[in-house]
Each structure stands twice: as C-alpha cells, then as structure tokens.
C-alpha positions as CSV (number, residue, x, y, z in Angstrom):
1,X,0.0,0.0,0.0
2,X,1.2,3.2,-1.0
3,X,0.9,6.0,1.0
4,X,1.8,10.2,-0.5
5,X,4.7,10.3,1.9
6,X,5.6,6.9,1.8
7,X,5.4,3.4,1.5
8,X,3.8,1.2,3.9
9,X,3.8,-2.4,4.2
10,X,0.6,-4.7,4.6
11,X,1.7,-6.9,7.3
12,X,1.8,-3.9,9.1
13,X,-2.0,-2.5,8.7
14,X,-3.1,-3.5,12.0
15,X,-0.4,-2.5,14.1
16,X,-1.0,1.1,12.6
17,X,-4.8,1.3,12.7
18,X,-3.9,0.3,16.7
19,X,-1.4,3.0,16.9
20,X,-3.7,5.5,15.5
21,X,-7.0,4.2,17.3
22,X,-4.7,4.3,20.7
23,X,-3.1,8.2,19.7
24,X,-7.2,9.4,19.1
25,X,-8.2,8.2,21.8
26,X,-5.1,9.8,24.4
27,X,-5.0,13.1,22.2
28,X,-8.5,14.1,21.4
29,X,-9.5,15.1,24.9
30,X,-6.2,17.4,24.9
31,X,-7.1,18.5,21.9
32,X,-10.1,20.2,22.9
33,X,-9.0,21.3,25.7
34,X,-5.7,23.4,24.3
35,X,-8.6,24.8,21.3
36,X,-10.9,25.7,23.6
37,X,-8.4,27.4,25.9
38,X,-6.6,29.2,23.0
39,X,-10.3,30.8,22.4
40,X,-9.2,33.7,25.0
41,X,-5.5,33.9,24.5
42,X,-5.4,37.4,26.8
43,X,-6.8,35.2,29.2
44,X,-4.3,32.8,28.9
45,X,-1.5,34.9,28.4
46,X,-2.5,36.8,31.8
47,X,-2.4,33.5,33.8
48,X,1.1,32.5,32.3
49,X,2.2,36.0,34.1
50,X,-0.1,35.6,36.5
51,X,2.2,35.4,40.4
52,X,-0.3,32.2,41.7
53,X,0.3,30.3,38.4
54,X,3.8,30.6,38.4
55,X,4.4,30.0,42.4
56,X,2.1,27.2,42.1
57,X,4.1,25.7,39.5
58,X,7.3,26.5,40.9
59,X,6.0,24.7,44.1
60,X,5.0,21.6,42.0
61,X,8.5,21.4,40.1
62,X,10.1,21.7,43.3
63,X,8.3,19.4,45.5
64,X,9.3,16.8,42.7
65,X,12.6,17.2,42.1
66,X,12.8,16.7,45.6
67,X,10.6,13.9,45.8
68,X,12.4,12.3,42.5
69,X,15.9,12.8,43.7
70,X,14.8,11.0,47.0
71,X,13.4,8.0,44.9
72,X,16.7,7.8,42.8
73,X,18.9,7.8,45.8
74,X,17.0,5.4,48.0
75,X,15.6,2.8,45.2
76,X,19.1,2.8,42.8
77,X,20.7,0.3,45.8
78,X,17.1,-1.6,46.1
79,X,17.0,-2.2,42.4
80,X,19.9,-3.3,42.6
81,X,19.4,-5.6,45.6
82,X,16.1,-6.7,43.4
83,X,17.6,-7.4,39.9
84,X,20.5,-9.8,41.5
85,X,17.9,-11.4,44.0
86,X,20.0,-11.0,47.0
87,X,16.6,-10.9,48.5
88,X,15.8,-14.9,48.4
89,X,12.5,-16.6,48.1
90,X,9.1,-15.4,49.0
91,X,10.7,-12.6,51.6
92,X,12.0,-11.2,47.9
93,X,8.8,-11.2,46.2
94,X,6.9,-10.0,48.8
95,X,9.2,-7.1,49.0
96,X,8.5,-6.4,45.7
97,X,5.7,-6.3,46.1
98,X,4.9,-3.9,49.2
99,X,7.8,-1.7,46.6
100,X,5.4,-2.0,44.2
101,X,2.0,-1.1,46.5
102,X,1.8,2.8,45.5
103,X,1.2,1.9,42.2
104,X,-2.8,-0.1,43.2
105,X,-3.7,2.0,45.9
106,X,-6.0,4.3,45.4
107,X,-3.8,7.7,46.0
108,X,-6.7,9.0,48.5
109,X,-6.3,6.3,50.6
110,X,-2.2,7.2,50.1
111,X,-3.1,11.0,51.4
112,X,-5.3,9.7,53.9
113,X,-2.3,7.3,55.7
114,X,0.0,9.8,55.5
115,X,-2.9,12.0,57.4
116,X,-3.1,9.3,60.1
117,X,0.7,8.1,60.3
118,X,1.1,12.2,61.4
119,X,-2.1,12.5,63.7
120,X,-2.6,12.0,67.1
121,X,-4.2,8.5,66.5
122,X,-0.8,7.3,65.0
123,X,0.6,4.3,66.3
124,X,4.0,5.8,65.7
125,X,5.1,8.4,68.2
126,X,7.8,9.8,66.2
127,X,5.8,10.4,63.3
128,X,3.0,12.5,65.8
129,X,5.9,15.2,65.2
130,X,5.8,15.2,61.7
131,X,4.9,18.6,60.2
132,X,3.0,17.5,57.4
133,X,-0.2,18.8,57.0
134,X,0.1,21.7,54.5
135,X,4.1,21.2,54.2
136,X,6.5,21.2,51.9
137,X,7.8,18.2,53.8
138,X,4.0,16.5,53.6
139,X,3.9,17.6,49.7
140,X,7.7,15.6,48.8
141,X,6.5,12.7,51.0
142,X,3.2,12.3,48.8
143,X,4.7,12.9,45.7
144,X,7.5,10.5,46.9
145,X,5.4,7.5,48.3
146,X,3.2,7.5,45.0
147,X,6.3,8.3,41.8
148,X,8.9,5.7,43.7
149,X,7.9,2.7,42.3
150,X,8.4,4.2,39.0
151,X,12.1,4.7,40.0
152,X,12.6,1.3,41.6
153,X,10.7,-0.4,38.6
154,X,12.8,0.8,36.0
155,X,16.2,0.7,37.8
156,X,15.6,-2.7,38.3
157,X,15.0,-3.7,34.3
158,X,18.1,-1.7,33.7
159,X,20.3,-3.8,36.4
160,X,19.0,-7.0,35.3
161,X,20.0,-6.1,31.7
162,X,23.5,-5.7,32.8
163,X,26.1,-8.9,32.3
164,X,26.6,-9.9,35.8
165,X,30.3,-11.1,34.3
166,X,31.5,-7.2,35.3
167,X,30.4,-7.9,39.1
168,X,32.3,-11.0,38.9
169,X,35.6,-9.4,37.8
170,X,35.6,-6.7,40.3
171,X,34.7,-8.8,43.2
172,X,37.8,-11.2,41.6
173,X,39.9,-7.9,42.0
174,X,39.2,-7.8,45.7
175,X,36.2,-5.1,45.6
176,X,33.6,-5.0,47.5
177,X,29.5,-5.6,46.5
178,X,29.0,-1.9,47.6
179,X,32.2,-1.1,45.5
180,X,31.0,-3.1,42.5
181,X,28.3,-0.8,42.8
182,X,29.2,2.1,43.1
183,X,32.5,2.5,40.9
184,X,30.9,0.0,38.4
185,X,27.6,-0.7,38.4
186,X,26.3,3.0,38.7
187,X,29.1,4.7,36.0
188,X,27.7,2.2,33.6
189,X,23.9,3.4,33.9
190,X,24.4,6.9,33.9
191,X,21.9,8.1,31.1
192,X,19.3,5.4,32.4
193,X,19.5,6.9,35.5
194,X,18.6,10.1,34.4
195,X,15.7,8.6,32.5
196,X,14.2,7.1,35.3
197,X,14.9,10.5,37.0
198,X,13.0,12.4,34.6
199,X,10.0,9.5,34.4
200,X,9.6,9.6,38.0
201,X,9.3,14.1,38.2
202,X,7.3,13.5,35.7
203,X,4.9,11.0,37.7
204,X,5.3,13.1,40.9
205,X,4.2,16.3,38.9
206,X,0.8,15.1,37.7
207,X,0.0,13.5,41.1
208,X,-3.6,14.7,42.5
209,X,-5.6,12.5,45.1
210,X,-2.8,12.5,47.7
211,X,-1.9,15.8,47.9
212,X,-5.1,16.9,47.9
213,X,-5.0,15.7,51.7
214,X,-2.0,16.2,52.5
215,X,-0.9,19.5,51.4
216,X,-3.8,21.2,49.5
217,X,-1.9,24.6,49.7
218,X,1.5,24.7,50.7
219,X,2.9,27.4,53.5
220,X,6.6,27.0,54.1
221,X,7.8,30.6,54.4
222,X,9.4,32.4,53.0
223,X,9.2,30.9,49.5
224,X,5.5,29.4,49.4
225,X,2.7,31.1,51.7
226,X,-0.5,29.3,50.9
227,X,0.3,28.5,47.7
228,X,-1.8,25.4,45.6
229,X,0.6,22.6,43.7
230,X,-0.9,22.6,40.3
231,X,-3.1,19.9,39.8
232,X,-4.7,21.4,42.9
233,X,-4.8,24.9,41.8
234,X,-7.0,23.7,39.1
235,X,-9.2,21.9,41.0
236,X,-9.6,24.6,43.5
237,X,-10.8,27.2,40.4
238,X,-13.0,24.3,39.2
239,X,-14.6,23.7,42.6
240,X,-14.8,27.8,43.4
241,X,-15.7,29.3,40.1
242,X,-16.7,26.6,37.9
243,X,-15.6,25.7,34.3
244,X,-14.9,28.5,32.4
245,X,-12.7,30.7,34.8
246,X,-10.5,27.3,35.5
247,X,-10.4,26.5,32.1
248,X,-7.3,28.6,31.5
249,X,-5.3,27.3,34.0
250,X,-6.7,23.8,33.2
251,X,-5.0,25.0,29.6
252,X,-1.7,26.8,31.0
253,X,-1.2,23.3,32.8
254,X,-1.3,21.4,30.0
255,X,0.5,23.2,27.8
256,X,3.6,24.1,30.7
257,X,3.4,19.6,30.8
258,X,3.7,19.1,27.2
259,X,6.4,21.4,27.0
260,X,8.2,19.8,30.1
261,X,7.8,16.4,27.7
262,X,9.4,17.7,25.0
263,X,12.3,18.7,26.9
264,X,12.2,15.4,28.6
265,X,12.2,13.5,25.1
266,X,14.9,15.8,24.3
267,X,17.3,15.1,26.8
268,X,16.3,11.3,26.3
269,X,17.7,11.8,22.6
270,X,21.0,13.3,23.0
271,X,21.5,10.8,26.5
272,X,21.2,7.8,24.1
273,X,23.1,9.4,21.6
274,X,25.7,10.0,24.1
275,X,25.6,6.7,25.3
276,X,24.9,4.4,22.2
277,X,26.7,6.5,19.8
C-alpha cells in the first residue's frame, strides 16, 4: 500500500490502525482542551504572568525534584538488591511487592495514611511530630510515596540487563558488593538513571488524590505562603468558580506539561546518543 509520503507495508496494517486508534483516543481530549483554551488567549497569556500560576508551578517542580531525587537515591541500591535477587525466596517477592504497592492504591487512601501516620491516633510516636499537613515536607513525601515505584521499577529492568560477568571481575579484583556498585555498576547506567529521573518528576508532577489531603496549599515561608501545587490549583478554580474561569489554567497546565515532555524527550535523545553512539 502506498501512501503520499511513503510506503507502507501490509503486514503492518493492524499494528497502525492500533497506533492510530490508541493516539485518538489519548490526544483528542487534549485536543479540545488546548482549542478551547486558545479561544481567549489574553486570558491565557495573563495567567502565564499571572504570580499564583507561576508559584504554584514552581512549588509543584520543586516538591518533585525533591521527591524524584529521593526515589533515585533510596531505590538505585534496592534495584539493585532486586535485579541480583540477594533478596531470596518469598521474603524477595513480597518485597516487591509492598515496593510496588503505590502503584494499586488508590492515592486517596495514600493521602489519607500519611494523614493518620502524622495525627494523634498514629501508632507511631515519632511520626505524631511530623509537620505534614500543609508542608512542603508532607507535599515531597506524597509525591515520593506515589512516583517511587516508578524509579525502583525501572532501575531494576536496567540492572538486570546488565552482564553480571563485570560484578564478577571486580569482586575477583578484591572489591567489594558496595564497591561493585558504586565504581561500576552505577558509571555504567548513567543516562538510564537520568531517565528514570525524569520518568519519576514526571509522575510526581501530575499527582492529584494524595496531595489533595496532604498539602492542598502549601505554607513553608518564605518561598511558598498558601500556595496550591498545580493539579490542585486547578481543581480549587473548578470547585470555586466553575468551568470556564479554570479553564485557562486547566490550559496553561497542559501546555507548561507538554512542553516539560518535550524537553524530557529531548534530553532522552541526546543521552542515548551519548551513550549508544
């Protein structure tokens, strides 16, 4: 079958009619929304220079490059510990499995246990002190507890794709596991890294249903005094105003994430092509 642009081969019908099915389906609701926003462009222009819109996304960038850099740190050494099984039997895959938990949890019911683990009915003492109602620190540990398993889950594919034949050498050498590690294991998966960096922000950024308990506005003076993480912001116009008047920033969202995506994809590009050549 021939095609203006170019040629394309039978076989391969079906895969593109599911492609293109799959990309109406994901786009057309974005679609809409960017036309329908771009209606008023004062309007939008206004909230792009508008102080609330950009503390509130400064707040929300923030709060997950904190929360991302925390899940790199912590879950790089438990992927690791995963993809060589040094966790045996069922006590591995049950680990996994609570790693895993964020991800089929309804992120309410995350919000809501944070609520509880920091409230006087806690059955934790320490965590009675927690500041984390309407915290910065309540904010990273939402966005944290819900975009980890992102980081963890794709750490661990990358480790297990590495030939375990390089462990073996350096621990022939006289290094240690934490050696082979860090002076091999993690130079090697450098530009991975960063990708599971920048999947994991971007999780943490779009995150809604826990925050909205935890840290609906944010005060942490004197950078953020009652300021809304974004996905809330829009919400709380929604909810207020109704529709229309939150249908700008519903719009300025969307467009500030597809442009964050297209610099994600970009630095994707130029890692690989650093990497692979």
């Amino acid at each position: 079958m021939r095609v203006r642009w170019f040629t394309v081969d039978n076989d391969y019908l079906p895969f593109y009619a599911s492609a293109t099915l799959l990309i109406i389906l994901l786009v057309t609701p974005l679609v809409a929304l960017i036309y329908t926003g771009l209606t008023d462009p004062i309007n939008l222009a206004l909230i792009f220079t508008n102080g609330q819109f950009i503390q509130s996304l400064t707040l929300t960038f923030t709060g997950a490059v904190a929360a991302a850099a925390l899940a790199l740190i912590l879950g790089a050494p438990v992927a690791y510990a995963l993809a060589r099984s040094m966790v045996p039997g069922w006590i591995g895959k049950v680990t996994s499995a609570l790693l895993s938990s964020p991800m089929t949890i309804p992120h309410t019911v995350v919000g809501l246990a944070i609520l509880i683990m920091a409230s006087p009915l806690s059955p934790i003492p320490l965590a009675r002190q927690l500041p984390l109602m309407n915290s910065m620190l309540g904010l990273v540990l939402a966005y944290f507890i819900v975009s980890s398993p992102i980081a963890i889950g794709s750490l661990t594919q990358v480790f297990e794709r590495i030939n375990p034949v390089y462990e073996e050498v350096g621990l022939a050498i006289g290094m240690s596991r934490v050696g082979v590690f860090t002076r091999l294991i993690l130079p090697m998966t450098i530009s991975e890294a960063v990708e599971s960096y920048l999947l994991t922000w971007a999780r943490a950024i779009s995150e809604f249903g826990s925050i909205a308990l935890v840290a609906y506005y944010v005060v942490a003076p004197p950078l953020f005094n009652y300021v809304y993480p974004m996905p809330v912001l829009v919400w709380y116009y929604y909810e207020t105003y109704g529709l229309e008047p939150a249908l700008g920033y519903a719009t300025a969202t969307l467009l500030v994430s597809l442009m964050a995506l297209i610099i994600m994809e970009t630095v994707r590009h130029y890692l690989n092509r650093y990497h692979y050549g």
